[in-house]
Residue, then its C-alpha position, 0 to 999 in steps of 0.5 A: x064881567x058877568x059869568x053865568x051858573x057852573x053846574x058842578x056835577x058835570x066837570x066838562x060843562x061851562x057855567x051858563x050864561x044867566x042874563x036876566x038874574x044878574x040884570x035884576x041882581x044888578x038893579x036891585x044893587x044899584x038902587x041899593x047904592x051898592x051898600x054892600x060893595x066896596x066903597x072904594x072903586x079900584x077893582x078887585x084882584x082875584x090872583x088864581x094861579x096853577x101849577x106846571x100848566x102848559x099850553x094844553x088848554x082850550x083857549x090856547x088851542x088845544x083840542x084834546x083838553x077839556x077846559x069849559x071854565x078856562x074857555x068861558x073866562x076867555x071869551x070874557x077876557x083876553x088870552x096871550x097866547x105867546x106868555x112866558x115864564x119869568x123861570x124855568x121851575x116854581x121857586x125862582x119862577x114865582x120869586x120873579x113874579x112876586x118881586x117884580x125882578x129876574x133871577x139876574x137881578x135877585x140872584x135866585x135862580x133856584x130854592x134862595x129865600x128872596x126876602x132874607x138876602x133881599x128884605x128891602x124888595x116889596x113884594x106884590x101882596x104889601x103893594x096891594x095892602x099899602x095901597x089900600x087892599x085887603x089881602x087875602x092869600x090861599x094856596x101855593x102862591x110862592x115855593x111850597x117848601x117851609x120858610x118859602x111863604x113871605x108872610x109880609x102884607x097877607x091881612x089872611x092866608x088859609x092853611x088848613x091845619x096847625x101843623x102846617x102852621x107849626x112846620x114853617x107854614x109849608x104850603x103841603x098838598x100831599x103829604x108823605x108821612x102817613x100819620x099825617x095825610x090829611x087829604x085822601x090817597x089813590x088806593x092802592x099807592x103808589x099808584x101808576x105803573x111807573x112806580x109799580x113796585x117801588x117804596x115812594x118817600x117823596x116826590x111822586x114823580x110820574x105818579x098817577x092815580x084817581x080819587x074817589x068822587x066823594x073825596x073831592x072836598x077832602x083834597x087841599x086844593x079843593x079846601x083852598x079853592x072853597x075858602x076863597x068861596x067863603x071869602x068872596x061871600x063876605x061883605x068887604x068895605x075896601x077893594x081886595x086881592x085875593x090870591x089862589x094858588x093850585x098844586x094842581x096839575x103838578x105832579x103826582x097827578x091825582x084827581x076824582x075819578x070823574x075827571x079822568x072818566x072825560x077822557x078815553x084812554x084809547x084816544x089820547x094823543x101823545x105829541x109828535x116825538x122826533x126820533x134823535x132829536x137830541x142829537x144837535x144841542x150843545x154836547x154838555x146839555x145833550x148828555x144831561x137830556x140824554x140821560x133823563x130821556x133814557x130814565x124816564x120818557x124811554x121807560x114809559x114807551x117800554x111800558x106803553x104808558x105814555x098814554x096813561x101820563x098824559x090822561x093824568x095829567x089831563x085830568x087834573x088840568x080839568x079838575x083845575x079848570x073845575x076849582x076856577x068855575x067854583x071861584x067864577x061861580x061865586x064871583x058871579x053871584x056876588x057883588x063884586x062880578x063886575x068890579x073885579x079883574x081875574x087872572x089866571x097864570x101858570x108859574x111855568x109850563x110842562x113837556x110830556x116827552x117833547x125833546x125827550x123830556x118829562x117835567x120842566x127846568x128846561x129853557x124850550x118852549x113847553x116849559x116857558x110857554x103859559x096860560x095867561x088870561x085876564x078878564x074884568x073891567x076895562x079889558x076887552x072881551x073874546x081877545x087874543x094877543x100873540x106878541x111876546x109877555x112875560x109873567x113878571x109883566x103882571x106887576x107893573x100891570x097891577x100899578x097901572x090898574x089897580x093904582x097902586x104906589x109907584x115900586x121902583x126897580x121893576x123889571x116886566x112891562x105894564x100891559x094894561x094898554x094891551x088889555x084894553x086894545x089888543x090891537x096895540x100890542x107889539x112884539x118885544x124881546x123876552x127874557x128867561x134865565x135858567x139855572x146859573x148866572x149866564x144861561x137864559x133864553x131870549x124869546x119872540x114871536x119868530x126865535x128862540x135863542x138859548x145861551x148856556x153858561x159854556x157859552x154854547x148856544x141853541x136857536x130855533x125859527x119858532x115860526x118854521x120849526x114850533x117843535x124846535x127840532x132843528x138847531x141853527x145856532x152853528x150856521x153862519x148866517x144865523x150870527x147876526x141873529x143871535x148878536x142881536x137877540x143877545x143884546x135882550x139879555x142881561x149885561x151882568x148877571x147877580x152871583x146865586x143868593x145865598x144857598x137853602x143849604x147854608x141857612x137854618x130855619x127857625x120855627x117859634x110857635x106859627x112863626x118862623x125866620x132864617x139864618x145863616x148856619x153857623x161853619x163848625x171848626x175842625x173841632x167841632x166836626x170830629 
C-alpha cells in the first residue's frame, strides 16, 4: 500500500502520490532486513472510525462532498458500497461491532453495558492482544458516556486528560461545563440559528458553527488523531491494531473555518424531500415521525436553514476525511505502509430531512447505509462491491487476515474472499435490529423489509423507489416477499440487558465498575 504526501494546509487537496522516495525508503528498508519493522509478518490494523457518517462521501458517489484522502484511500483499497449498520444508533451499533453479536443476541438494543450482563464475550481488541497484537486505542471507539469503554485488552488508550480518567474515562469531545472545556468553542455559542437564543445544557443538536483555523490542534479529535501519529513513529517489534475513533461528523457540527469556506452556501444541495412522504408507514411510527418532522425538519424550512445544517455537516465530514490524511500520511512515511490494513467505518449513518427526519435511530436507508473501505495488502485496489455487508462482518474478517484465535459465536461473515477478489462477491440477506426486541430491518440489494414490535411493517423495492417513498407492504403481491425476507430475521430475540438506569457506576481513582442499584424499601423512599 503506498500513499503519497497529504499537504495539510490545503484540506481539499489529496496527498500526492511519491513513487521515487517511497522505492528508495523501501530499498533502504530492505537491505536493512527490515530492522525496524515488526518481526511478526501479520499485518498491521489501523481501525479509524467516524461518527454518523452517511453515504456523502466521495467514494460512494457523492458530488457535493469534498473527501480527497477518502477518495485516494479508495483507489488503493476496496469500497462496499451496499455496507450497513449492525445498529440504529452508536451505543448498540458499536456494542455489535465490537462483540461479534447482534442486539438479538446480546440484548443491547441501546445504552446496556455489554461487558456487565456479558463478561464472558471477548471483545475484538482482547482477540487482537491474545493473538499476539499491541493494542492501542484512541478516541470514540465504544459509546462516549462513562463506564461505556471496556478497558480489556488496550495495552494503551489515549485520553487527553485526568479528569476524563477520573470521570469513568468518558471519551467527552465537547464539554458542557465551562470550567472544564479543554477544546475550543464557536464564539459566539451556541452558535447556529436553530439554537438562536436558547440556554444549551447538553446535546448540541442541530447545532453549528466554526472554529478559528489556529484552533485546530486544540480540538479533541484533532489531539486523538496526532497521538495515533506519534504511535505510528515508534518502532514497534509485534504487529498492532490501532483503533481511532472521530466524534466528528456528529453533531454539534463544529469545525475550522477552513472546512466550511470549501463550500459555498449558496450552492448546497439539499436532498429531494417528497411532500407527505409519511403518510404510508404504520400509524404508531408515522405519529413518532411526525411529530419530530414537525420539531425540527419544518422549523429549519421556516428558518430557511436547511442549507446551512447540511454546510455543517459537510464541513466537518472534510475536516474528518483531513484527520484520516494525517494518519495515511504518516502510515505512509513510516515503516510499516506496506504491511498494514486501514479500515474506515462509520457506526451508522445520517438523514438530513429525508423522510422528514434529522439525526438517525431509524431503520431506513440513510441511517443504516455506511462507508465502509479497506486497503492494504492482499486487497484489491480501485475496487467496488455492491452486494450487501454489514459492519459486524468486520470481526470475522479480522480472524481470517490477521490470524487470530478462532472466537466462537460470531455472528457477521469473514469477507476476506471479497477483499481479495471482489468479483466473488454475493448477494445475502442483512439484518439490523432496532430499538425493541422484534423490530428490525432485513436489507439487500433489491429490498428493504421493516418489521416493528406491533407486528406492522414497512417494504421498499430499493432498486426502483432508492428514496423509499412508497410502502409495499400492504399489497398482496408483496407477501411472499416479506415471507421470505422474514426468515433472515431472528427466530428469538434476547429481553433488554440490564437498563443503565438500574446500574451504579463506581469510580475508584482511574478505575471504575458497574453494579446493580440496590431497590430502596418503602421505608427508605419516605
Amino acid at each position: 500500500m503506498h500513499f503519497g504526501r497529504s499537504d495539510l494546509h490545503n484540506p481539499a487537496k489529496p496527498f500526492r502520490d511519491n513513487r521515487m522516495k517511497h522505492f528508495i525508503r523501501s530499498a533502504l528498508l530492505f537491505l536493512s532486513l527490515t530492522a525496524v519493522a515488526n518481526s511478526d509478518d501479520r499485518p498491521n490494523v489501523i481501525f479509524f472510525a467516524v461518527d454518523d457518517m452517511c453515504d456523502w462521501v466521495g467514494p460512494m458517489g457523492n458530488g457535493q462532498a469534498q473527501t480527497p484522502n477518502m477518495d485516494a484511500l479508495a483507489k488503493r483499497g476496496v469500497t462496499f458500497m451496499n455496507a450497513h449498520s449492525p445498529g440504529v444508533y452508536c451505543a448498540p451499533s458499536r456494542t455489535a461491532i465490537f462483540t461479534g453479536r447482534y442486539a438479538s443476541t446480546t440484548g443491547c438494543y441501546g445504552t446496556e453495558i455489554y461487558y456487565h450482563d456479558h463478561p464472558d464475550l471477548q471483545p475484538l481488541q482482547v482477540s487482537f492482544q491474545r493473538s499476539g497484537y499491541a493494542t492501542l486505542g484512541s478516541g470514540k471507539l465504544f459509546h462516549h458516556r462513562e463506564g461505556h469503554l471496556d478497558r480489556r485488552g488496550w495495552d494503551e488508550f489515549f485520553v487527553r486528560n485526568q479528569t476524563l480518567r477520573k470521570k469513568g474515562w468518558r471519551i467527552e469531545t465537547w464539554p458542557m461545563a465551562e470550567n472544564e472545556r479543554d477544546v475550543p468553542f464557536p464564539n459566539p455559542f451556541p452558535a447556529s440559528v436553530y439554537n438562536a437564543g436558547k440556554q444549551v445544557k447538553g446535546g448540541l443538536f442541530l447545532e453549528w458553527g466554526s472554529i478559528p483555523n489556529e484552533k485546530e490542534e486544540e480540538m479533541a479529535d484533532t489531539r486523538r488523531v496526532n497521538y495515533a501519529c506519534d504511535i505510528l513513529k515508534q518502532k514497534h517489534n509485534k504487529p498492532f491494531f490501532l483503533a481511532v475513533g472521530l466524534y466528528s461528523p456528529h453533531f454539534p457540527n463544529y469545525a475550522p473555518q477552513k472546512y466550511f469556506d470549501l463550500y459555498d452556501r449558496d450552492q448546497i444541495r439539499t436532498p429531494t424531500y417528497k411532500q407527505n412522504d409519511l403518510e404510508d408507514l404504520p400509524a404508531k411510527i408515522r405519529r413518532q415521525k411526525e411529530n419530530r418532522k414537525r420539531q425540527h425538519h419544518d422549523k429549519l424550512v421556516k428558518l430557511n436553514a436547511a442549507e446551512d445544517a447540511i454546510h455543517g455537516y459537510l464541513a466537518c465530514v472534510s475536516y474528518a476525511d483531513a484527520m484520516l490524511g494525517r494518519v495515511l500520511e504518516t502510515l505512509e512515511n513510516s515503516p510499516y505502509a506496506d504491511n498494514t490494513i486501514v479500515v474506515l467505518w462509520s457506526d451508522h449513518g445520517y438523514h438530513h430531512g429525508e423522510k422528514g427526519h434529522w439525526g438517525k435511530h431509524t431503520l431506513w436507508e440513510r441511517t443504516s447505509n455506511v462507508p465502509f473501505i479497506w486497503s492494504g495488502p492482499g486487497v484489491s485496489k480501485m475496487a467496488t462491491v455492491d452486494s450487501t455487508v454489514s459492519l459486524i462482518d468486520m470481526y470475522p474478517t479480522f480472524i481470517d487476515l490477521c490470524k487470530l484465535d478462532n472466537v466462537d459465536g460470531l455472528e457477521g461473515r469473514s469477507l476476506a474472499k471479497t477483499l481479495i477478489e471482489p468479483s466473488t462477491a454475493n448477494d445475502r440477506d442483512v439484518y439490523l435490529p432496532y430499538l425493541t426486541p422484534g423490530a428490525y430491518a432485513v436489507i439487500n440489494q433489491d429490498w428493504r423489509y421493516i418489521h416493528y414490535d406491533d407486528d406492522s411493517e414497512e417494504l421498499y423495492n430499493v432498486r426502483k423507489d432508492p428514496n423509499e417513498w412508497n410502502n409495499l407492504a400492504s399489497k398482496q403481491s408483496m407477501d411472499r416477499v416479506k415471507e421470505k425476507l422474514r426468515k433472515s430475521a431472528p427466530k428469538t430475540f434476547a429481553p433488554p440487558a440490564t437498563p443503565l438506569k438500574n446500574l451504579k457506576l463506581i469510580i475508584d481513582g482511574e478505575d471504575f465498575r458497574w453494579e446493580v442499584r440496590q431497590k430502596k424499601n418503602a421505608k427508605e423512599r419516605k
